[in-house]
N, C-alpha and C positions, 0 to 999 in steps of 0.2 A: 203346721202353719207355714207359709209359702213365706219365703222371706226375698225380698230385692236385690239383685246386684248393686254393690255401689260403682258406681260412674267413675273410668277413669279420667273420661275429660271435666273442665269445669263446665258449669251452665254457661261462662263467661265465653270463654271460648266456644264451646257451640253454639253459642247466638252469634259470635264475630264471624264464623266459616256460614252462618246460615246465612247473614246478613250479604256476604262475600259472593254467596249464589244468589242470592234475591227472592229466598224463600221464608226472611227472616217474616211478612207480613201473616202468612199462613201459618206461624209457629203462634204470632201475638193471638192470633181471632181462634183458632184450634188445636194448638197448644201442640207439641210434638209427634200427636199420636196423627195428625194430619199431613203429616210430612210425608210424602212419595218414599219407596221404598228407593229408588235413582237415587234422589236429592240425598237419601241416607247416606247411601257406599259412594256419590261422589263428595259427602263428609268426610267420611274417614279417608278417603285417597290424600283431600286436604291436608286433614289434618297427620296423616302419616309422613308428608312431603315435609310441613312445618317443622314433625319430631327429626326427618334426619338432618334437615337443616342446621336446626340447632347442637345437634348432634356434631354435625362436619362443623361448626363452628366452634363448639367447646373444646374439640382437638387439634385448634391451632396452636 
């Protein structure tokens, strides 16, 4: 049996970066699998900019 990855981001924050690009309406009506495969990897760019952010800022 095929088992799932679990998700490193939350659902919360993928809706915040999806909302961010303005794809968030195609996620509500089509649910993720609808999402350009673009709109995907300019996700995680997002959200990899986010991680070091936080990142350079817990090492002040």
């Amino acid at each position: 049996m095929a088992r799932r990855r679990q998700g490193v981001m939350s659902d919360d924050l993928k809706y915040e970066i999806a909302k961010e690009l303005g794809v968030d309406d195609i996620v509500k009506t089509e649910g993720w699998g609808g999402v350009s495969s673009r709109d995907c990897g300019n996700m995680v760019k997002i959200a990899i900019e986010m991680a070091e952010r936080n990142l350079k800022d817990q090492s002040k």
